[in-house]
Every structure is written in C-alpha cells, then in structure tokens.
matplotlib code that plots the C-alpha trace (Angstrom):
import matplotlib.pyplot as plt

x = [21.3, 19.2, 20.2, 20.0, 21.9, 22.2, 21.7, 18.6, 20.3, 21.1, 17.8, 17.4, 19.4, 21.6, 25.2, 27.3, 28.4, 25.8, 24.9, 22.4, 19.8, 17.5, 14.6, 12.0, 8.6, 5.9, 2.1, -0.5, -3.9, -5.9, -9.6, -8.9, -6.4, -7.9, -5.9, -5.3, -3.5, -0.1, 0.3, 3.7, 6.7, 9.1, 11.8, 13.8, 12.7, 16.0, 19.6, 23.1, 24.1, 26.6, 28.1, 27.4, 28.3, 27.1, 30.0, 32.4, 34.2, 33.2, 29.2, 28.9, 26.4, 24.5, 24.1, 25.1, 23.7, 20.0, 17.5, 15.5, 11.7, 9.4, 5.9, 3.6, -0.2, -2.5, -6.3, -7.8, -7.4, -9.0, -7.3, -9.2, -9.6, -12.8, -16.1, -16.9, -19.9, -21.9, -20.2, -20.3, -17.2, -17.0, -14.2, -14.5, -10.5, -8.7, -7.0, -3.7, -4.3, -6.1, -3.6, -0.7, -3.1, -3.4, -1.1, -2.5, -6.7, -4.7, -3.7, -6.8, -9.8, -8.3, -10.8, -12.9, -15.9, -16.8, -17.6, -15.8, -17.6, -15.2, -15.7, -13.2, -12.0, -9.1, -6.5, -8.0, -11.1, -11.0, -13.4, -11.3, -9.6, -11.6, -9.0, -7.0, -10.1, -11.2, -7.0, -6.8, -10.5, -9.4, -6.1, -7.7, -9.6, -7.2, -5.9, -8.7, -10.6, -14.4, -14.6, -16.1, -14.8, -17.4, -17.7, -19.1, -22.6, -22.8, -19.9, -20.6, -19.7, -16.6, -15.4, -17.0, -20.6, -18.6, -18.6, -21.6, -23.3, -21.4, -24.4, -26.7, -24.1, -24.1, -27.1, -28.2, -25.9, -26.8, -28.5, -30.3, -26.6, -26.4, -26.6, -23.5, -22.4, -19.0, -17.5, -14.0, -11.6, -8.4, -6.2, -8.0, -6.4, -8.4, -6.0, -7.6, -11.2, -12.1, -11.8, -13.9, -16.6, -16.6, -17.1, -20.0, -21.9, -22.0, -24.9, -28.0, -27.8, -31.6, -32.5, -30.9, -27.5, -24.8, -21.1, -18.1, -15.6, -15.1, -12.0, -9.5, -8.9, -11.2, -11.1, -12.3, -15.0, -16.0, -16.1, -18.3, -20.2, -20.5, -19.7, -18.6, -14.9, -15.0, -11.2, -11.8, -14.8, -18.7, -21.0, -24.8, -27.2, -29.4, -32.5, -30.2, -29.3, -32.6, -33.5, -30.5, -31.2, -34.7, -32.9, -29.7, -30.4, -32.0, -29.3, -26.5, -27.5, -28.6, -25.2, -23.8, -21.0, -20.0, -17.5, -18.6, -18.7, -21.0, -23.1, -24.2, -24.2, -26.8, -28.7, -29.4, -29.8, -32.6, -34.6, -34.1, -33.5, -30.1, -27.1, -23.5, -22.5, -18.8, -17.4, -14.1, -11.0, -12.0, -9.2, -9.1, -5.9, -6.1, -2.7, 0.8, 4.2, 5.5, 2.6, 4.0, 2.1, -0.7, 1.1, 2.3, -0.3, -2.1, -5.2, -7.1, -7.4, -9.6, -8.7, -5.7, -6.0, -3.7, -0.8, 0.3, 2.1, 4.5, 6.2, 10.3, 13.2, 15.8, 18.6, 17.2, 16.3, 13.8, 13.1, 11.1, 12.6, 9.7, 9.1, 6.6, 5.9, 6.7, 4.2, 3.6, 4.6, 1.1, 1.5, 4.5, 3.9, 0.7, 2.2, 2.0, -1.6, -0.7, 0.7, -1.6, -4.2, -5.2, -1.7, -0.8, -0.4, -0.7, 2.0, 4.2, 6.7, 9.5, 11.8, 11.2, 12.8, 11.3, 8.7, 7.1, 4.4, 3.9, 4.8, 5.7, 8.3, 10.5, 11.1, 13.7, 13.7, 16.7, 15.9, 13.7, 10.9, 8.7, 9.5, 7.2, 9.0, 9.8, 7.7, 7.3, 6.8, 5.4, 1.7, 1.2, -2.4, -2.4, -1.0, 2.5, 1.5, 4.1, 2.8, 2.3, 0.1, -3.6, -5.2, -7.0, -10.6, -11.1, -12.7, -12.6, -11.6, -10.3, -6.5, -7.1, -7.1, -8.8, -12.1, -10.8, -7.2, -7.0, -6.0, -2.6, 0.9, 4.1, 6.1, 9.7, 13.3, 14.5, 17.7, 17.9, 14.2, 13.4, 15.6, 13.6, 13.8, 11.6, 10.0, 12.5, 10.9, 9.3, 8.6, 6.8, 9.6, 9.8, 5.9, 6.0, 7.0, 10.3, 10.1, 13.3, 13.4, 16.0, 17.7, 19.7, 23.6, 24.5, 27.2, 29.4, 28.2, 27.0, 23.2, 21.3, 19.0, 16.5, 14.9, 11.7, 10.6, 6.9, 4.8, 2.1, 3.3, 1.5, 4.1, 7.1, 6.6, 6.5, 9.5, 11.6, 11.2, 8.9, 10.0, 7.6]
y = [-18.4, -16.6, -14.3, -11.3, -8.6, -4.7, -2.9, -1.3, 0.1, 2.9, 3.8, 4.6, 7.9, 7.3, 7.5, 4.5, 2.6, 1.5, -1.2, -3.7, -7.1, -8.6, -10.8, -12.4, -12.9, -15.3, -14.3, -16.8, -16.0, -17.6, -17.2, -17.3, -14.7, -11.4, -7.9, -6.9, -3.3, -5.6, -9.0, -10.4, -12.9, -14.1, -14.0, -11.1, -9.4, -9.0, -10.4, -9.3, -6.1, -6.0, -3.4, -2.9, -0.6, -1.5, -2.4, -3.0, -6.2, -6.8, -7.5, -11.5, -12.9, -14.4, -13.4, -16.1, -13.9, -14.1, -15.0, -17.6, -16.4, -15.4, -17.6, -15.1, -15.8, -12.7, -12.3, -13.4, -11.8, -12.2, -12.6, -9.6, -5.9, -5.4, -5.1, -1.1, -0.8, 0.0, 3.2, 6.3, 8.7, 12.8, 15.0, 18.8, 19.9, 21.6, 19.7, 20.3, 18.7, 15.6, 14.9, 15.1, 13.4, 10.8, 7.5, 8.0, 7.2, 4.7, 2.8, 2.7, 3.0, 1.8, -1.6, -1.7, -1.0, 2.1, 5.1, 8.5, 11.8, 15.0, 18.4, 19.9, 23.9, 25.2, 27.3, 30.4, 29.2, 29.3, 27.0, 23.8, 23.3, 20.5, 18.7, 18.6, 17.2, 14.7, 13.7, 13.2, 11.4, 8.9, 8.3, 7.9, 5.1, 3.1, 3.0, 1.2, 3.9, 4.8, 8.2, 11.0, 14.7, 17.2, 21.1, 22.7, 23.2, 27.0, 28.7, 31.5, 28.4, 28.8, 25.4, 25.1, 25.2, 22.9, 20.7, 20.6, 20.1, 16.6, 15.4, 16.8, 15.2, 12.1, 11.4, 12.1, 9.5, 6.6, 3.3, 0.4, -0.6, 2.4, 1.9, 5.1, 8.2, 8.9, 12.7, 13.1, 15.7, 15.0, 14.4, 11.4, 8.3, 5.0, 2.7, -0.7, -0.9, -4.5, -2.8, -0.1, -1.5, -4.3, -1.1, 0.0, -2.8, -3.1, 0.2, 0.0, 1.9, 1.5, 4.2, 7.8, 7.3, 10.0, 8.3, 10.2, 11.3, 14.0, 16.2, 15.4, 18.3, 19.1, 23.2, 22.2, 20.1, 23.1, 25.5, 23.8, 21.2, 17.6, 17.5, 14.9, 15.8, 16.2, 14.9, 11.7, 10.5, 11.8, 8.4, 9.5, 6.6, 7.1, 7.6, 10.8, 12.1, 11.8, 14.7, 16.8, 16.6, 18.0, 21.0, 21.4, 25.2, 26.5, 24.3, 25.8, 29.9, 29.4, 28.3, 29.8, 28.8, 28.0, 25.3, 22.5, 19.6, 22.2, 22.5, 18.9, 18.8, 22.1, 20.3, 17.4, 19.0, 21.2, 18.4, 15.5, 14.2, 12.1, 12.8, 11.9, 8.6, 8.0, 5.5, 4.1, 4.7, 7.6, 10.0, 13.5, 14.1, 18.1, 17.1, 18.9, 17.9, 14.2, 11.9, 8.9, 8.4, 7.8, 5.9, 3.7, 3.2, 0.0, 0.6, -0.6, 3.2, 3.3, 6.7, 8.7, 12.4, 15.9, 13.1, 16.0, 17.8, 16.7, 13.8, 13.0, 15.0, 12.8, 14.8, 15.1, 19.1, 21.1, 21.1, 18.2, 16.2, 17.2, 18.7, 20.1, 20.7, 17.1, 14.6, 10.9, 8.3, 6.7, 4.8, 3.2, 3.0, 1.0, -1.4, -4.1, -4.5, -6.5, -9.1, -8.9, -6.7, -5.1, -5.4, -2.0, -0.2, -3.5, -3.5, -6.7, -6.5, -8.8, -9.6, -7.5, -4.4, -4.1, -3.1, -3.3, -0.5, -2.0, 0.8, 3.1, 2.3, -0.4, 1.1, -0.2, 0.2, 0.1, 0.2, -3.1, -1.3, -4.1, -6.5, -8.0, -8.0, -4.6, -3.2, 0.7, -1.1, 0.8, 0.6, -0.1, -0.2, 4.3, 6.3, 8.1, 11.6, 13.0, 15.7, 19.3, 21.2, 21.9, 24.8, 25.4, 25.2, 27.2, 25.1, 21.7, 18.9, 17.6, 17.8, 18.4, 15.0, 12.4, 12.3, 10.5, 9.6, 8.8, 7.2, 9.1, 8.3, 10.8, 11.0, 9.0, 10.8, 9.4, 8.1, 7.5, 6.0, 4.8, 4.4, 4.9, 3.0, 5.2, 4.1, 4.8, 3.1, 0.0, -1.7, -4.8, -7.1, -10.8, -11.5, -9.6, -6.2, -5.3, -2.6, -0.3, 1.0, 3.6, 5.2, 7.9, 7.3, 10.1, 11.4, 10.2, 6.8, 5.2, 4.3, 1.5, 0.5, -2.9, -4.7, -6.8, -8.9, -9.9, -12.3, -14.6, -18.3, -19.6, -17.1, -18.3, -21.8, -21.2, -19.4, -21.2, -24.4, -22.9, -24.2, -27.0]
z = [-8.3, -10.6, -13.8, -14.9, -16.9, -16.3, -19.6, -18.4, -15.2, -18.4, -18.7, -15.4, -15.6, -12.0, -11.6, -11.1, -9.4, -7.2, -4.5, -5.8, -5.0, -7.3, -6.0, -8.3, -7.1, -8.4, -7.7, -7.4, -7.1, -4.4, -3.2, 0.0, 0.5, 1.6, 1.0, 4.8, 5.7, 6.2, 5.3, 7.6, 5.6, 7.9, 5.2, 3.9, 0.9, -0.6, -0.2, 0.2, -2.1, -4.2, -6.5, -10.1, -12.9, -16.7, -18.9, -16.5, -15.8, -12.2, -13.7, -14.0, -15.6, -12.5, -8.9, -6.4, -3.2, -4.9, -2.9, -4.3, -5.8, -3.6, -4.1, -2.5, -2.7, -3.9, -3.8, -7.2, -10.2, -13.3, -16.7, -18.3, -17.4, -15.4, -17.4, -16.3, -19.0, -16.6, -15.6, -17.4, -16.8, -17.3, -16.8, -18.2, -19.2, -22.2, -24.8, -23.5, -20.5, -21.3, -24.2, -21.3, -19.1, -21.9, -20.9, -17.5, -18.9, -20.9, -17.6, -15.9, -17.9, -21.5, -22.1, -18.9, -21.7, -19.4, -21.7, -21.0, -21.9, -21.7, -22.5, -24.0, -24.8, -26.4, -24.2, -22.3, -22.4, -26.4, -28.5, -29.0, -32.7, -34.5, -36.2, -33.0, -30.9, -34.0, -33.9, -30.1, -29.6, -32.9, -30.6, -27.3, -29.3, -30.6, -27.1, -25.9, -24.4, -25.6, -25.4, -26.9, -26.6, -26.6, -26.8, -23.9, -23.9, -23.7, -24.4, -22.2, -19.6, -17.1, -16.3, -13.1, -14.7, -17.4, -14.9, -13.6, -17.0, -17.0, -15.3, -18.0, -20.4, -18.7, -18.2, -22.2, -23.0, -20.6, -21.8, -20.2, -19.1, -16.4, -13.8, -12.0, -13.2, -12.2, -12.0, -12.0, -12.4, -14.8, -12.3, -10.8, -11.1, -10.3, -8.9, -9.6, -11.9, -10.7, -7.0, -7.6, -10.1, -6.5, -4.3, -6.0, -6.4, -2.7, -3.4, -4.7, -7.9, -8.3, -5.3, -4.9, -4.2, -4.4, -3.3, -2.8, -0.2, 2.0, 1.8, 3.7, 5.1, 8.3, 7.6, 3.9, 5.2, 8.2, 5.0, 2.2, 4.2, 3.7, 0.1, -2.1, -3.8, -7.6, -7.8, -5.2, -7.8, -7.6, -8.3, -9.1, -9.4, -12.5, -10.6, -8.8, -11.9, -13.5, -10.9, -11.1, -14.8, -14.2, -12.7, -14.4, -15.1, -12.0, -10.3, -12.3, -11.9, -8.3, -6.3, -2.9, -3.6, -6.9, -7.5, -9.3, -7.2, -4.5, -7.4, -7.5, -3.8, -3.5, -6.4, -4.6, -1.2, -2.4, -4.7, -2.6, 1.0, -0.1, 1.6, 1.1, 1.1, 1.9, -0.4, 1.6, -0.6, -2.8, -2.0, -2.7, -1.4, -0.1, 1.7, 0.7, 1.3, 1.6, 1.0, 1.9, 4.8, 2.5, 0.1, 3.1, 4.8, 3.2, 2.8, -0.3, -2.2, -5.1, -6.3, -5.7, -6.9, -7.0, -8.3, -10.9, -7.8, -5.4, -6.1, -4.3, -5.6, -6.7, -5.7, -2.5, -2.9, -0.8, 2.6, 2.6, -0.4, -2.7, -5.8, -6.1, -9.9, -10.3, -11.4, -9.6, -12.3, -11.8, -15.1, -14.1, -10.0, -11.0, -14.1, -11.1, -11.0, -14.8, -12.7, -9.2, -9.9, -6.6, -5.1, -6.4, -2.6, -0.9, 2.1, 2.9, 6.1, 5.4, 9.0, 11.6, 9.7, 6.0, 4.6, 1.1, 0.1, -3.7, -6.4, -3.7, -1.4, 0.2, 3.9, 6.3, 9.8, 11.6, 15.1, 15.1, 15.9, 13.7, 16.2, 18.4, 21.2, 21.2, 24.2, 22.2, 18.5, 15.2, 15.3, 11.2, 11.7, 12.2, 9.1, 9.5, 9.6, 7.3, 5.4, 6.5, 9.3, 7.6, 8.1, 12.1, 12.6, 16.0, 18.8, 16.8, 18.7, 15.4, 14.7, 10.8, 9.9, 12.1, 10.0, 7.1, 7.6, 11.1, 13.1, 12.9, 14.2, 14.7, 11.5, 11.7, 10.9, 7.6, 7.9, 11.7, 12.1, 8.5, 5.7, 2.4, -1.2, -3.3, -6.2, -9.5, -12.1, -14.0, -17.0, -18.1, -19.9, -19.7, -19.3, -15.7, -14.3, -13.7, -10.7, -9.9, -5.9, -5.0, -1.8, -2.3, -0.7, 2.0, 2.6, -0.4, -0.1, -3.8, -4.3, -3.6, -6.2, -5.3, -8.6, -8.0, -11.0, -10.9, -12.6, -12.4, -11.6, -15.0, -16.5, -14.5, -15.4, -18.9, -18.8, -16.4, -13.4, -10.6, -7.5, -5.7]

ax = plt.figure().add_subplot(projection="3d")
ax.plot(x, y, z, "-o")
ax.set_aspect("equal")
plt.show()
C-alpha cells in the first residue's frame, strides 16, 4: 500500500469523477547506465484503476491496488545545475515576449553561470521603455539568470539584422572563459544543460567551428542551403566569431537572402572554408500538427523549438486534436530533470503494451504489438510519422523528412492502435515531482488520470523505508 490524498486533483481543472493509479518511482543514479532510445521493464507501470472524486466518501486514505515503487536506475546526475560559463547566449526579442517567455529561461538556463545577452525593443519596433527593461533584467536576476538586456545597436535595425548583430554583441562581451557563442531564438528551449554543455565539448572550440542543425524540413533545406537554424541553437567558436566580427557590416548589407540565421551562414561561407556542422539533437522543429512522434521517439534532444504553437486540445477539438495557439508547458513537462536530469524525453516500455515518453506521454498499445513474439511488431527504433505532409521538392528522392528525422514509420489510429495519456501537469512537492498523465474518456466514459511521483532514492529514504 502506499498513500496519498487527492486535494490537488482540484488544481487540475478536470471533471469528476475519474478513473485513477498512482505509482511512485525512486531514481538512482548509476555510472553505468547509458540513456538508450528505449530502455525495456518487464513489470507494469501502473496498477489497477479505481475511481476517485475529491470530497467524496468513497476516497480512502490509502490505495491497496498500488504498485509497489519502482527502483529504476538513471545515468548519473550531478547535485548542481551544470557549470555553462563557458557559453555565451543571445536572443534578439521585444519585451513582451521575453517577459512571457520568462519562467521558461528560468528552467533551463537560471544558474548554469552561462551569460545571456538580449536585445531588446519595445512593441512595433519601438525603442524599449527604460524602467521596464531595468525592472525585467533586475527580475531575470534574482531568478538566477545573468543577463543583460540591451538596445539594439542601430535603431534603423529590423530584427533580422538584430539578430545578426548578436555575434558582434557576443563576441564584445566574451572573456578568457569562452570558449561558444550560442544563437537562439526565444522560443528555444534547451532541454537538459549538462547534456548539451557534454555535446559541445565533444568539438574543438579552439578551431573554426559553426554547429547547428539543419531544418527539418527537406523543401526548407532545397531553398536556403545547408544552413544552421537560428531556433535549433547556432554555436560559433570564438576563433569563428572573431571573423564574422571582422565583417559584421559588409556581412549585414550584403545578404541574398536576408534572414538572420542566412546571414551568419553567407558570413562564414564567404570569409572562411567552414561548413556546417550538424550537432545531433538541436531541433528546429519546422513540423506542424501532432508532434508526438518527436516527442515519442527517444532520442536524447538537446533543444526543442516552435513549443509556443501546437500543443493537444484538452477537449479533444480540431481535426487533429491540436491547438494551435497553445503553448507546450515546457516548464512543467521538464520539472523531471530535478529528480533525473537527462530523463526528461527518455522512453521506458513497461509489459508488452506501455510505454513511457517522460514529460510527454504514457502510450498504451492494445493490440500487443510490443511483443516479441508478434511476427509484424512496432519497430521503436523509427519515429511515428504523425504530423502533417511538408511541402514537395520535385525530383527528390527524399520524402520530406528522411534527412534528419528518419527513419520514419506509418502513424498509428488513436484509440484502436494507441491509446494516449497526455501529459496534464506537474509539480515538485514532497522533495520529487509529482507528474499528472491524462486520457480523455470517449464516448461518455469518465477520465483516466495516471500520477507518477519521482525522486531520488537519497530523498525517499529520508522520507520514508526504501525497499532493499
């Protein structure tokens, strides 16, 4: 048995009653464990379901049909954010943005020690009010984050050559520390600091290095050329940007085509022989529609951008269940990586017929196609193609995708194929992370919500006995 009480199931803003299971699960950290695309548990994730409703008599205080915790071993975390001092950041925005934007920086870059330049302008393209842009830098601050708003160098600047003088910016401000410059857009989220300050340091900051990713998109690629994505990340080595500094402003007024990530790229191609260096799991994410697929797909992502767009409809609206003027809940979709770092993304099958996509989605699949001896399985190891048709690129061989996402599988029918928990919410209570998974009942049946607790074993056996 293990307890637990339902006062928070009003905060979820659901109707009631609805079918639930609880199952607690104690991370360990462990050197030896690697982050693979699925990592297999015989045992089910959750329990039996049963029905609850806050404040009604049928809620006892414990639940006899709880599993008991799950150990499960993580790859090793360390007990302090990432040291990123070493990185500079830039992002050119308005104020409006970047305040919205704000608990977003707060959950990713908030004391890594990396420094975070952004230029900033008021709405329309309007000089930025002082006191607002003294106010919001003094609160991104006390957050944690060093960073320093600053006024666009020209005003006669449009916020693509805003963006391009990021590099001029940048550079200015680097020290003997330096060693990358990254570029990013406001709507990049980086999903785990330790993982990406690891991914660059497998590149030799001391040469010309310029690391990014390609769009996903094939007809964006056939039309700008093998450009780094502003919104995936741009990393410029020091010794790169000491060149594009050179040049800012022959760089800036001669561009083909005029967008500020091409800018850097036409800089570099014309002073230097560097090409593009594709960083694995820098997304861009020029994809529309349902992104599970990506979401699902396990692969260690270090950036995730476009999240202000398309995220589920709760009331199952739309034609594909998406709305699209919603915004991911990155903050809370990533709280996990408090107790496991890493793990935010990482993908667990449990039985033969669930799976666990962490912050995402629990998916269940009915017809045992998980099981190994089922001769037409699910092959895990290609993404579920599940967003919409991209634009054509006459005469490619190339279906769209295949460059960067592939390999691709057929997309599943919810319901009948694949029975989806979406992520609801979460919230770090107890010394772990409470995370809330929901599927939505059809046709008249109630909901079905799944809690998983998370915390570090050190945590768990202060708090309670931890199970030999």
């Amino acid at each position: 048995m293990c307890q637990g009480s339902f006062h928070w199931l009003n905060e979820l803003d659901i109707p009631f009653p609805v079918k639930y299971a609880r199952r607690d699960i104690v991370v360990r950290s462990n050197p030896k464990v690697q982050r693979d695309s699925i990592t297999k548990i015989a045992e089910p994730l959750f329990g039996d379901l049963r029905i609850v409703e806050p404040g009604k008599e049928r809620n006892e205080p414990g639940f006899p049909n709880c599993l008991e915790p799950l150990l499960l071993d993580v790859p090793a975390f360390a007990d302090a954010p990432a040291d990123a001092s070493h990185i500079i950041f830039g992002a050119a925005t308005t104020l409006g943005r970047l305040e919205l934007s704000l608990p977003f920086f707060e959950r990713w870059l908030a004391h890594t020690n990396a420094r975070f330049f952004v230029v900033v302008t008021g709405p329309d393209d309007e000089a930025p009010n002082p006191e607002h842009m003294a106010e919001l830098q003094s609160r991104m601050r006390d957050l944690g984050l060093a960073v320093t708003l600053v006024e666009p160098l020209n005003r006669e600047d449009g916020i693509l050559e805003r963006y391009f003088s990021l590099v001029k910016i940048l550079y200015a401000n680097r020290d003997e520390n330096t060693r990358w410059l990254g570029i990013i857009d406001d709507d990049t989220f980086v999903t785990s600091m330790s993982a990406l300050v690891s991914s660059l340091d497998k590149y030799d900051h001391t040469q010309l290095r310029y690391l990014g990713a390609l769009s996903e998109e094939w007809w964006t690629v056939y039309l700008y050329g093998l450009i780094g994505m502003g919104g995936a990340g741009v990393f410029l080595s020091v010794p790169l940007a000491e060149i594009l500094n050179a040049n800012h402003d022959e760089c800036k007024t001669n561009s083909r085509m005029g967008f500020g990530d091409s800018k850097i790229y036409e800089c570099i191609d014309r002073y230097t022989k560097t090409s593009l260096t594709s960083v694995p799991g820098l997304y861009q994410i020029d994809i529309h529609g349902d992104r599970s697929g990506v979401f699902e797909s396990g692969r260690q992502i270090l950036t995730l951008h476009h999240w202000k767009e398309g995220y589920w409809d709760e009331k199952g609206e739309g034609p594909d269940g998406i709305r699209h003027g919603r915004w991911f809940p990155m903050d809370q979709m990533s709280l996990v990586t408090d107790v496991c770092d890493r793990c935010y993304l990482q993908r667990w099958q449990f039985g033969t017929d669930t799976i666990l996509s962490n912050g995402y989605s629990i998916s269940l699949y009915p017809k045992a196609t998980l099981s190994t001896k089922k001769k037409e399985r699910l092959r895990l190891d290609k993404m579920e193609y599940t967003w919409v048709t991209p634009m054509k690129v006459e005469g490619s061989f190339n279906k769209g995708w295949d460059h960067y996402l592939g390999p691709l599988r057929p997309p599943l029918k919810l319901e009948e194929e694949k029975i989806p928990y979406r992520f609801l919410a979460a919230v770090k209570v107890d010394g772990g992370v409470r995370q809330y998974y929901r599927h939505l009942g059809m046709d008249g049946d109630m909901d079905t919500v799944i809690e998983l607790f998370w915390i570090r074993g050190e945590a768990w056996k202060s708090a309670a006995t931890l199970p030999e």
